[in-house]
C-alpha positions as CSV (number, residue, x, y, z in Angstrom):
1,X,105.7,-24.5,107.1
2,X,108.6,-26.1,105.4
3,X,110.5,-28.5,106.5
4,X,113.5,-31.3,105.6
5,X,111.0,-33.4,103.7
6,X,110.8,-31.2,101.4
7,X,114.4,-30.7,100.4
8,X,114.1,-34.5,100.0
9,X,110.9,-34.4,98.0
10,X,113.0,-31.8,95.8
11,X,116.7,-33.2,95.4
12,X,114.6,-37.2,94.9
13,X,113.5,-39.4,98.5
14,X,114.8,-42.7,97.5
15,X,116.9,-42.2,94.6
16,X,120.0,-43.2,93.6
17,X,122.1,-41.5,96.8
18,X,119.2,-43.0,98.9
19,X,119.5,-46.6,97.7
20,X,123.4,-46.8,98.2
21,X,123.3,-45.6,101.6
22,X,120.5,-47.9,102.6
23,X,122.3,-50.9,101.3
24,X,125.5,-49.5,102.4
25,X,124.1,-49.6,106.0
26,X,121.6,-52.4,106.0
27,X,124.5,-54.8,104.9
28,X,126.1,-55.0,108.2
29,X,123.3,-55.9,109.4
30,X,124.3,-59.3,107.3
31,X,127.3,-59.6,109.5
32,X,125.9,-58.7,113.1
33,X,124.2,-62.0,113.9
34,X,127.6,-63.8,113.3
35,X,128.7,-62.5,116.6
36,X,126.0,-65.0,118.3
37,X,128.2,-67.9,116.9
38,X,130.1,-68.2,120.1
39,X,127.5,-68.0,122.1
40,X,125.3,-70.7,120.1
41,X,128.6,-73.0,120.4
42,X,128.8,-72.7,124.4
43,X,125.1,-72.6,125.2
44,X,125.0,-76.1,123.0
45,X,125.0,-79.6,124.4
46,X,127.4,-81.2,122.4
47,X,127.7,-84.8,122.3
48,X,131.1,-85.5,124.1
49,X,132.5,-88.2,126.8
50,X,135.4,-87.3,129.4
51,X,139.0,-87.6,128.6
52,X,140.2,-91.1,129.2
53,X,143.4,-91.0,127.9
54,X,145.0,-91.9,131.4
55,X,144.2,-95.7,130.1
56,X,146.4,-95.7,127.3
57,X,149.5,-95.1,129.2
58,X,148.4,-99.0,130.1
59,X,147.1,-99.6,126.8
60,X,148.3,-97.9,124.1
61,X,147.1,-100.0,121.3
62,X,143.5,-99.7,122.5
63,X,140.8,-98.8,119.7
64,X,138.5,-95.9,120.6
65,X,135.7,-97.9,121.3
66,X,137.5,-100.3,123.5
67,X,138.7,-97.3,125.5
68,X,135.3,-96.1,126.1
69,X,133.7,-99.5,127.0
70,X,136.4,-99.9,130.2
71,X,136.6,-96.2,131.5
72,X,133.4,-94.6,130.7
73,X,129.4,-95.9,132.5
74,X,126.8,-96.0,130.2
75,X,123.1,-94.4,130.4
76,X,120.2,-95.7,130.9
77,X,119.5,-95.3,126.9
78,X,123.0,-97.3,126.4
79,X,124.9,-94.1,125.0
80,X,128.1,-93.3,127.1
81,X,127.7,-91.0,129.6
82,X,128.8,-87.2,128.8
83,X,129.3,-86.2,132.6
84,X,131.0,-89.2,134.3
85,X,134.1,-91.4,133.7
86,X,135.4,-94.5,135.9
87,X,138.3,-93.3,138.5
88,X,141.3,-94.3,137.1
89,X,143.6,-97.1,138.9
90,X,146.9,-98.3,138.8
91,X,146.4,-101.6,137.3
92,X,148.0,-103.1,134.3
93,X,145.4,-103.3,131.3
94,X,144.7,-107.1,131.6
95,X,143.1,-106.7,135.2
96,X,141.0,-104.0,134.5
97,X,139.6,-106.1,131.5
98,X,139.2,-109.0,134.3
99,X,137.5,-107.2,136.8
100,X,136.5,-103.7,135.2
101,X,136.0,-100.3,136.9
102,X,133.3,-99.7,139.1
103,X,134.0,-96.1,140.6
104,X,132.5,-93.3,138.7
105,X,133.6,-89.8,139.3
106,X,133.3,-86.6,137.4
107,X,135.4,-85.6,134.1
108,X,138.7,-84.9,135.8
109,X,140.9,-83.9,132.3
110,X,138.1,-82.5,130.5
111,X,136.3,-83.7,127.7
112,X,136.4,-85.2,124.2
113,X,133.7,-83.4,121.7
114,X,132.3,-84.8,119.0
115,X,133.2,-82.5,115.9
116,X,133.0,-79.5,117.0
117,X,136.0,-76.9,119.2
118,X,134.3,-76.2,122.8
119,X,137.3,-75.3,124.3
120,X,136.0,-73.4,127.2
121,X,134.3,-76.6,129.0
122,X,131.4,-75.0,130.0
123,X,129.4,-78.4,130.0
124,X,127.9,-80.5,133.2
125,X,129.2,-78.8,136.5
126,X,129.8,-75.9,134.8
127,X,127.0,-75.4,132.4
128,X,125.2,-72.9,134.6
129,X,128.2,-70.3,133.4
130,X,126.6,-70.2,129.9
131,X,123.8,-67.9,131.4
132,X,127.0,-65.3,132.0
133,X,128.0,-65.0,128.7
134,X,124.7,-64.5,127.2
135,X,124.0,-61.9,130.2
136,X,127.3,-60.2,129.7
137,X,127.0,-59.7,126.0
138,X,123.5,-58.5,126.5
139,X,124.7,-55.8,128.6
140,X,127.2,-54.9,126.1
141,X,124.1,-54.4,124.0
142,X,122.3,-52.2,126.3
143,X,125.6,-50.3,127.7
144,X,125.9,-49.5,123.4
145,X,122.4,-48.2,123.4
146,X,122.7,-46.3,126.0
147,X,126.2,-45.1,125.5
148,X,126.3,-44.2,121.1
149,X,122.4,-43.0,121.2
150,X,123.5,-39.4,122.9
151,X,126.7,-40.0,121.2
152,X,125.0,-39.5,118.0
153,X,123.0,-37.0,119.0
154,X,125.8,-34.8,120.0
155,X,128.7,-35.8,117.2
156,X,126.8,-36.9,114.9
157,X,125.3,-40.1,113.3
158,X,128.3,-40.9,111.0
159,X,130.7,-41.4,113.6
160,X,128.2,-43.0,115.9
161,X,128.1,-46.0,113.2
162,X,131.7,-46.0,112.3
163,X,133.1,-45.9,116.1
164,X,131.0,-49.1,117.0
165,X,132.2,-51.1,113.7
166,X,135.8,-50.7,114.6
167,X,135.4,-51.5,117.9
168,X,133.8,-55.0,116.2
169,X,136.4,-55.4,114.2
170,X,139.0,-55.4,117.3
171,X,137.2,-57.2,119.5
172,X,135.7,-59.7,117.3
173,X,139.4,-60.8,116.7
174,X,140.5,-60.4,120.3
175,X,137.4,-63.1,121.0
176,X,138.7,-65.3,118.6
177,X,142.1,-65.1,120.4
178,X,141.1,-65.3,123.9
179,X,143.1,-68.2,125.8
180,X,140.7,-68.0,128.8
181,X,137.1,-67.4,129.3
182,X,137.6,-64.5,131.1
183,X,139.3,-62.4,128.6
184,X,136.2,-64.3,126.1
185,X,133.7,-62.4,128.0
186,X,135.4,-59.1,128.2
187,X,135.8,-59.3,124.8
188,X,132.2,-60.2,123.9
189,X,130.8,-57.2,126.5
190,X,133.0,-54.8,123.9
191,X,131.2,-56.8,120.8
192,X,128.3,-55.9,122.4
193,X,128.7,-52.3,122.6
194,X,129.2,-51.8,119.1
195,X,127.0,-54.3,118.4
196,X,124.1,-52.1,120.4
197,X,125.4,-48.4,119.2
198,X,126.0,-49.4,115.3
199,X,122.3,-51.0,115.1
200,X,120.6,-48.1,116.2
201,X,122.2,-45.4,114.5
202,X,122.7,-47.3,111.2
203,X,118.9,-46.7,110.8
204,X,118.8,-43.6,112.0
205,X,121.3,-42.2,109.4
206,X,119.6,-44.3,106.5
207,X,116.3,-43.1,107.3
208,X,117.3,-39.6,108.4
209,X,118.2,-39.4,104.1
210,X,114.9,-41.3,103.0
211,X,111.6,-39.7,102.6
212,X,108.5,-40.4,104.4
213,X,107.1,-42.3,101.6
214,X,110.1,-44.9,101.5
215,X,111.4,-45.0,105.1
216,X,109.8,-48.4,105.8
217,X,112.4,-49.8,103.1
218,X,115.7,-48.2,105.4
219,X,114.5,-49.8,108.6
220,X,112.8,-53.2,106.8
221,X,115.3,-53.7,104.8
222,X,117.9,-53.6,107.6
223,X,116.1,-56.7,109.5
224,X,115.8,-58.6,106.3
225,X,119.3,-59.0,106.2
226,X,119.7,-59.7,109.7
227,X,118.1,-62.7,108.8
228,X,119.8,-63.5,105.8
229,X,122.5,-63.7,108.5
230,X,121.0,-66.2,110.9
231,X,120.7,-68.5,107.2
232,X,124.5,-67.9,106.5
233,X,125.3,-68.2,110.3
234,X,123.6,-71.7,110.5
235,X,125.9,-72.7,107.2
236,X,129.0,-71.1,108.5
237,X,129.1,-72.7,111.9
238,X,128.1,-76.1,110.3
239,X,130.7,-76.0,108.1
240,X,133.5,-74.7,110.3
241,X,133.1,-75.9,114.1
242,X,136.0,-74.6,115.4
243,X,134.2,-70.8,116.6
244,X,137.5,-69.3,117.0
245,X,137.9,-69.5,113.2
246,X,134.4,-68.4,112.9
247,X,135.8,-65.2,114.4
248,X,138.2,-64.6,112.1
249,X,135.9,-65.2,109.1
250,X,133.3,-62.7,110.1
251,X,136.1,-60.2,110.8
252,X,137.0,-59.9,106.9
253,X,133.5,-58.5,105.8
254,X,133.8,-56.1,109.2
255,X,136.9,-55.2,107.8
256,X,135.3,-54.3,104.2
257,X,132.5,-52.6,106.4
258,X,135.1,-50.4,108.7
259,X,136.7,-49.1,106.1
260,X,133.6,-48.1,103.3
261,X,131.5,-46.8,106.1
262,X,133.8,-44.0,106.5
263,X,132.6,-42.8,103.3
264,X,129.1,-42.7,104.1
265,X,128.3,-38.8,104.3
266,X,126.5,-37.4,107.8
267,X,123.2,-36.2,107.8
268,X,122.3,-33.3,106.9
269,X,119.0,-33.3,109.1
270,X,121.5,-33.6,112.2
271,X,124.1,-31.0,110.4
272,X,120.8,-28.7,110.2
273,X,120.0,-28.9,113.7
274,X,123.7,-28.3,114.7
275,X,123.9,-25.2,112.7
276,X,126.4,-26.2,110.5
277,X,124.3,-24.8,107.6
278,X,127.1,-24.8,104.9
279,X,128.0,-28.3,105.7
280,X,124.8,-29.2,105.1
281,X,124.1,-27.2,102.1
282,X,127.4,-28.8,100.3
283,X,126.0,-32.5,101.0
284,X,122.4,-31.5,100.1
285,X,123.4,-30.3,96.9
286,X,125.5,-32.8,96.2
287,X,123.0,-35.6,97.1
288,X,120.8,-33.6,94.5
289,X,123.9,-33.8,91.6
290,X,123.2,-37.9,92.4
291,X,120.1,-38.1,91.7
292,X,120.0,-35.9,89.3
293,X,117.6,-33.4,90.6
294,X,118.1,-29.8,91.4
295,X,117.1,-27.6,94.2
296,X,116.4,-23.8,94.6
297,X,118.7,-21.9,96.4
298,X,115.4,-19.7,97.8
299,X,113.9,-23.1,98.8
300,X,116.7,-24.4,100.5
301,X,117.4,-21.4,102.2
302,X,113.8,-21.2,103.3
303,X,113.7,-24.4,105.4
304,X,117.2,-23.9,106.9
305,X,115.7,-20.7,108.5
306,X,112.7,-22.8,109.2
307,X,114.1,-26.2,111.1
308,X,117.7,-24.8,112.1
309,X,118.6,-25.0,116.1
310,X,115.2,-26.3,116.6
311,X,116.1,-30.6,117.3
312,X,117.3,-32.2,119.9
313,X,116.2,-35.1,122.4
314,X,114.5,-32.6,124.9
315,X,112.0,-32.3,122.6
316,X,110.7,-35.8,123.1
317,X,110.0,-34.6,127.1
318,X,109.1,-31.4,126.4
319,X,106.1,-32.1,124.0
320,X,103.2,-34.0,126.0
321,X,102.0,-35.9,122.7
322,X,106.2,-36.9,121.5
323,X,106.6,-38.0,125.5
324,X,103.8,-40.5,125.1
325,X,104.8,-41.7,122.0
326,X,108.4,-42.0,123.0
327,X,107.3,-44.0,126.2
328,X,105.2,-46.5,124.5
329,X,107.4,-47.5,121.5
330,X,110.6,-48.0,124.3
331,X,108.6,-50.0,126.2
332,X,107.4,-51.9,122.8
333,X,111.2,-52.6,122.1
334,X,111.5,-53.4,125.2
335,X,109.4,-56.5,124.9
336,X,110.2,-56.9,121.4
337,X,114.0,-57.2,122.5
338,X,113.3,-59.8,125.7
339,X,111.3,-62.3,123.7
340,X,113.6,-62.3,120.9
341,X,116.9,-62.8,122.5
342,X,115.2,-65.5,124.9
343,X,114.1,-67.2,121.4
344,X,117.7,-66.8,120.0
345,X,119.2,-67.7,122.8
346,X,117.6,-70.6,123.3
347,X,117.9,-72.5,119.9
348,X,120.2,-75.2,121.6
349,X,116.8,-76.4,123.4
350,X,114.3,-76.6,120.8
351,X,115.1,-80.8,120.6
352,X,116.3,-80.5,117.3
353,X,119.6,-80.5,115.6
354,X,121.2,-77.2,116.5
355,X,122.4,-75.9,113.0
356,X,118.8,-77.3,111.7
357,X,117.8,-74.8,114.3
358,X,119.6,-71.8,113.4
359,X,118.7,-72.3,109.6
360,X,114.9,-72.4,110.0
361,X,115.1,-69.1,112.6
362,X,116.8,-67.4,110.5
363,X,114.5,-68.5,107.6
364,X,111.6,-67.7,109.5
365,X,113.5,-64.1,110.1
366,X,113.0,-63.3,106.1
367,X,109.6,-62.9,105.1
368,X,108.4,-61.0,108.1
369,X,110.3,-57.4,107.4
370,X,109.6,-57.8,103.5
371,X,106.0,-58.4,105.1
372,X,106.0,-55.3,106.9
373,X,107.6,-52.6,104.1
374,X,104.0,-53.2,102.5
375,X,102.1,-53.4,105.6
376,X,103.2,-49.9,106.7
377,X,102.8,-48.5,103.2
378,X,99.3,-49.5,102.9
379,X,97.6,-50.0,106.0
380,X,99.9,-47.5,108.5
381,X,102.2,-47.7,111.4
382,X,99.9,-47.4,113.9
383,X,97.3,-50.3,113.1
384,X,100.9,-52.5,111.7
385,X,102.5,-51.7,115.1
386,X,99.3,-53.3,117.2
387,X,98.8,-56.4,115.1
388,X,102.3,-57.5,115.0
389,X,102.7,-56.4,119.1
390,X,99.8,-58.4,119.7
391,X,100.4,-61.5,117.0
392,X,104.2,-61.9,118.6
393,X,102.5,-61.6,122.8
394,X,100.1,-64.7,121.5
395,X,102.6,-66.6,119.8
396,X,104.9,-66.2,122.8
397,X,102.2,-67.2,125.6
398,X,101.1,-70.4,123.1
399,X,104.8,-71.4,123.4
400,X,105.3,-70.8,126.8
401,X,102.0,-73.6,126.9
402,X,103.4,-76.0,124.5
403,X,107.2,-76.7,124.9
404,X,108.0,-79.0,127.4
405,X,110.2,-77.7,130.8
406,X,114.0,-78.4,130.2
C-alpha cells in the first residue's frame, strides 16, 4: 500500500526543504526558555536588607554601612538580616547612636536588593506567592496544549505555530511592562499558552516533512536548542538583572521568529487528510523542485487516492493497538514534564550561585538530545524510550534521598 513516506522517499526525506524547515522551527526553541527568566528572578533569594531610608531624614550624611549598623539586627552568622529592620523613632541621630534601637519589626518600605531589579517583593512574608506564578504559567502551558493540539488538527499545523508566537511576542512585552503583579501573571498565563501550543506543533510540522529515517533529527534537534537556551539564559540574566529588560531583549528574536514563520509552508500530510489535494500537490512538487528531485505524477496520484480523508485524532481511539500506545506515551510526558519543571523550577535551591545554576542545567540539557538522534537510529524507540524512562525515575528518586529538605 502506498503511503506519504513514499512521496518523501521520492521528492528527498531530509534534503534541502527538510533541513530549512527543521532549523526554521527548532530555533525558537532557542528563545522559549527565556520566558523562565522572570520566574528564576522571583523564585530567587536574593541578598537584600529592608529600606531604612527613614534614618537619613535624621542623618543624611550617613555612609551605607553606618545606616545598616543602627536600623537593621544582625544574624546569628553576623550578616544583616534580610526580613527584619529596627522600628523607626523620632529621635535626633546622636541619641540613637547613644542608646541604639532595640525594636525589630518587619520590612515596612520594602527592600533594598543587592544587584539585581525584584520589584515585585515577593521575598519573606510574601515568598509563599512565588508558588503562584510558577503554577499559573504552568497552566498556561497545559491550557496551550490542550487548546492549539485540536486547533492544529482542524486548521492546520502552520497557523497552529504562528498563532502561539504572536501571542509571545505580545505578551512577552506586556510582562515586561506590567506595573503590578497581577497584570505579571495574566501576562505570563498568555506566555504560557503559546508557549504550550507552539512547542507541540512546531515538531509536528517539522517531522510531518521529514522521513522516517531522519525524524529523530526534527524532534532532537528541537531540545538541543532548548538547551542552548538555558546556556544563553544563565548569561543573559547575569549580565542584565533588571528582568523587565530581559523581556524586551527576548522579544527582538520573537519578533524575527513571528514574522519568518509565516513563510513556513503547511503540511501536506495534514492538507492530504483535509482533502485539499491540489494544495498539497503544488507544495509537494514544489518541495521536490528544492531538492532537486522529481516525482511521478501516477505515483503521486496513487497515494493521494490511498491516504486521502483517512486521518484524524479518532483514529488514535478507534484502533485498540494506537489507544495503547497513545495512553502510555501521555502518561510518559506526563512524568517527563513534572520532574522537569520541578528541577527547573527549583534551580534557586540547589545551594549554589543561581546563574552558576542555570548555566550547568542548561549545559547538562546539550548532550542528552544529540545523545538520543543516534540512540533511536541504531538501537530503536522502543528499547531508547525504556532506558531513558527508567535512567531519569532513578536519578529522580536518588535526589529525592540526597538533597537536604529546604
Amino acid at each position: 500500500m502506498a503511503d506519504f513516506g513514499e512521496i518523501l522517499r521520492t521528492i528527498g526525506d531530509f534534503g534541502l526543504f527538510q533541513k530549512l524547515v527543521t532549523f526554521g522551527l527548532c530555533f525558537p526553541n532557542l528563545i522559549l526558555p527565556f520566558h523562565l527568566a522572570s520566574l528564576i528572578f522571583i523564585q530567587s533569594d536574593p541578598k537584600r536588607h529592608c529600606n531604612t531610608d527613614w534614618i537619613l531624614r535624621v542623618g543624611s550624611n550617613l555612609s551605607t554601612e553606618e545606616q545598616l549598623n543602627l536600623t537593621v539586627p544582625r544574624q546569628q552568622n553576623g550578616a544583616y538580616s534580610m526580613c527584619l529592620m529596627y522600628a523607626p523613632v523620632d529621635w535626633d541621630i546622636e541619641t540613637i547612636r547613644e542608646h541604639g534601637l532595640n525594636q525589630t519589626t518587619e520590612c515596612q518600605k520594602g527592600w533594598v536588593y543587592d544587584q539585581t531589579l525584584y520589584d515585585f517583593d515577593l521575598v519573606c512574608g510574601n515568598a509563599n506567592v512565588v508558588g503562584l506564578a510558577q503554577t499559573v504559567f504552568m497552566a498556561g502551558i497545559l491550557l496551550g496544549s490542550l487548546l492549539f493540539g485540536p486547533f492544529a488538527e482542524s486548521f492546520g499545523r502552520k497557523r497552529a505555530t504562528q498563532i502561539p508566537m504572536v501571542m509571545m511576542l505580545i505578551f512577552t512585552l506586556t510582562t515586561g511592562l506590567s506595573p503590578n503583579f497581577y497584570l505579571y501573571l495574566s501576562s505570563q498565563f498568555a506566555v504560557g499558552i503559546a508557549y504550550g501550543g507552539f512547542r507541540i506543533n512546531c515538531i509536528v510540522l517539522a517531522t510531518e516533512w521529514v522521513g522516517v529515517t531522519r525524524r529523530s533529527y526534527a524532534s532532537c534537534l528541537s531540545q538541543t536548542f532548548a538547551g542552548v537556551g538555558q546556556c544563553l539564559l544563565a548569561c543573559m540574566i547575569f549580565f542584565i538583572r533588571d528582568w523587565r529588560i530581559v523581556q524586551f531583549v527576548m522579544a527582538a528574536p520573537t519578533a524575527v521568529v513571528a514574522v519568518y514563520i509565516w513563510f513556513i509552508p503547511e503540511s501536506a500530510r495534514w492538507l492530504l487528510d483535509r482533502g485539499r489535494t491540489q494544495e498539497a500537490k503544488e507544495l509537494i512538487f514544489r518541495v521536490a523542485a528544492i531538492n532537486k528531485h522529481t516525482i511521478p505524477d501516477a505515483m503521486l496520484e496513487k497515494v493521494m487516492l490511498e491516504i486521502r480523508g483517512k486521518g484524524g485524532i479518532l483514529v488514535l481511539f478507534r484502533s485498540p493497538v494506537l489507544r495503547m500506545y497513545f495512553l502510555t506515551i501521555s502518561l510518559a510526558w506526563f512524568s517527563l514534564n513534572l520532574s522537569y519543571y520541578c528541577l527547573s523550577f527549583n534551580v534557586g535551591n540547589f545551594g549554589l550561585d543561581i546563574f552558576l545554576t542555570q548555566l550547568m542545567f542548561g549545559i547538562t540539557e546539550i548532550p542528552g538530545p544529540i545523545l538520543c538522534i543516534f540512540i533511536l537510529e541504531y538501537i530503536g524507540r522502543k528499547i531508547s524510550l525504556m532506558s531513558i524512562l527508567l535512567t531519569g525515575g532513578l536519578t529522580c528518586i536518588l535526589l529525592g534521598f540526597g538533597l537536604p529538605a529546604s
